[in-house]
C-alpha positions in Angstrom: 3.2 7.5 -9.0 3.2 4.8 -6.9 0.8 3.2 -4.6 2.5 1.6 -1.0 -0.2 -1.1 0.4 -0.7 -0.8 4.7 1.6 -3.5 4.4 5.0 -2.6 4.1 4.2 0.4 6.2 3.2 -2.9 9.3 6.4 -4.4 8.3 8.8 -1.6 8.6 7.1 -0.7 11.6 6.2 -3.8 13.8 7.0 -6.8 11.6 9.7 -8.8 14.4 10.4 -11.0 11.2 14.2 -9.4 10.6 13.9 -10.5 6.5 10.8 -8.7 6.3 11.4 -5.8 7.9 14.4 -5.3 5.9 12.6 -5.7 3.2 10.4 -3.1 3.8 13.4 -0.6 4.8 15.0 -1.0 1.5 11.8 -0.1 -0.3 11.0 2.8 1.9 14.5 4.2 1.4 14.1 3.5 -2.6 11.3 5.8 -2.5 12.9 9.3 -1.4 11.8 11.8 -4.2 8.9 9.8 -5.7 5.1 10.6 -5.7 3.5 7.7 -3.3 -0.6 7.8 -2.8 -2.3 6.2 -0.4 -6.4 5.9 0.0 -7.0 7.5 3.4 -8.6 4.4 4.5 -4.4 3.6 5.2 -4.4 5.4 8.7 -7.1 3.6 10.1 -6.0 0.2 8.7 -2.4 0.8 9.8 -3.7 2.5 13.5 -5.6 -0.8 13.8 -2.9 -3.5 12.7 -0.7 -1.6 14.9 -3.1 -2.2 18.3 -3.9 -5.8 16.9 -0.1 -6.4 17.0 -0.2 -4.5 20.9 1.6 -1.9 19.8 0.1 1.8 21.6 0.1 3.9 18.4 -2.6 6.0 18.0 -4.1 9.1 15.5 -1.1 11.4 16.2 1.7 9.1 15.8 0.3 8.3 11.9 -0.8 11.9 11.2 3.4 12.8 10.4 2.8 10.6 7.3 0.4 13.4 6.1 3.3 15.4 4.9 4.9 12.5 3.2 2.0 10.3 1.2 -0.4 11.8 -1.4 -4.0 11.0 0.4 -6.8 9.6 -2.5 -10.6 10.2 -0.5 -13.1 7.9 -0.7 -15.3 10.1 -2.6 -12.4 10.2 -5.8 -12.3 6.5 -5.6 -16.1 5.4 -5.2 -17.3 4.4 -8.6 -13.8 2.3 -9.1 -14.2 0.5 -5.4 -17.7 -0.6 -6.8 -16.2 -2.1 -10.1 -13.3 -3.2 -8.2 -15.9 -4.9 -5.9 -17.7 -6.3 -9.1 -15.0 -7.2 -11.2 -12.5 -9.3 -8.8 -14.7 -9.3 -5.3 -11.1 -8.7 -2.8 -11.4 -8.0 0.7 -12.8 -4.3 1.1 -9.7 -2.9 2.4 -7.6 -4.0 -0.6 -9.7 -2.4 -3.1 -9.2 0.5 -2.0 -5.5 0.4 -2.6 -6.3 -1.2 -6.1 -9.3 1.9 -6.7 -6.2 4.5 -5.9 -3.8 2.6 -7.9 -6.5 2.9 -11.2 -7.2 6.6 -10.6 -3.8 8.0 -10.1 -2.3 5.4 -12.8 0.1 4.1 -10.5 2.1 0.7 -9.6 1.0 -1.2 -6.1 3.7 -2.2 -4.4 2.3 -4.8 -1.4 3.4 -7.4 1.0 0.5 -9.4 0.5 0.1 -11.8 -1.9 -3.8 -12.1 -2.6 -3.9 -8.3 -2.7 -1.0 -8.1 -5.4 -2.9 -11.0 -7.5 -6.1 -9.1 -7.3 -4.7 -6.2 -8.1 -2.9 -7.6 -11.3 -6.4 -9.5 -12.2 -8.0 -5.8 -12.0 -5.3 -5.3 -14.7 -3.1 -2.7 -12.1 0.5 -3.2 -12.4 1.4 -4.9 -9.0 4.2 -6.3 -7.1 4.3 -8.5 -4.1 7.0 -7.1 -2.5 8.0 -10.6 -0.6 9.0 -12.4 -4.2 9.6 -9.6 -6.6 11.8 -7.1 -4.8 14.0 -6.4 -7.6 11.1 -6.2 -10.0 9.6 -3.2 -7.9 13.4 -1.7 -7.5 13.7 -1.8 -11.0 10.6 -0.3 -11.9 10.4 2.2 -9.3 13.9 3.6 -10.1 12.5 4.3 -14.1 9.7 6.3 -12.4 
């Protein structure tokens, strides 16, 4: 399985940086057929990057990823957030993409950088998408 940060999702969707967006295309579209979970925290995050950026998306424009994105609950993740928390103290929001990538035993792919280094820190299997593309390519395409 594979975990996909907020990130990529902001960059294929609003990101007016051309090299980034493209970026975020190409790992989208590498990801047809393969398990990808998400903490449900991700519609709120991405709903509120989105207005931050003054874009007017809203609950029912990110509800279609429902039937694409396997959603982790808080309530499966708590006791890892807290370690999480404890063991390499990130900003809340990335912990929770670091919590789901422990419980489901997956990879986290992200486009940010701290997040990725927390995430490997936490010992999770992480790529910042930005700088190691072809790393996550090749990894995703042996999953």
């Amino acid at each position: 399985m594979i975990v996909l940060d907020t990130s990529i999702f902001v960059d294929y969707l609003f990101e007016k940086n051309e090299k980034r967006k493209e970026i975020a295309r190409k790992m989208l579209g590498q990801l047809e057929g393969k398990e990808v979970a998400v903490p449900k925290v991700f519609l709120i995050e991405l709903i509120s990057i989105g207005r931050r950026l003054g874009f007017k998306i809203k609950k029912e424009d990110v509800l279609e990823f429902y039937s694409e994105l396997t959603f982790v609950g808080e309530e499966e993740i708590i006791e890892i957030l807290f370690d999480v928390a404890e063991t390499v103290h990130p900003r809340a929001i990335d912990a929770y993409f670091i919590a789901t990538a422990k419980l489901t035993n997956s990879i986290l792919i992200t486009n940010d950088r701290i997040m990725a280094e927390n995430a490997k820190r936490y010992g999770i299997e992480a790529y910042y998408l930005l700088e190691e593309f072809d790393k996550a390519i090749d990894k995703i395409s042996k999953h």
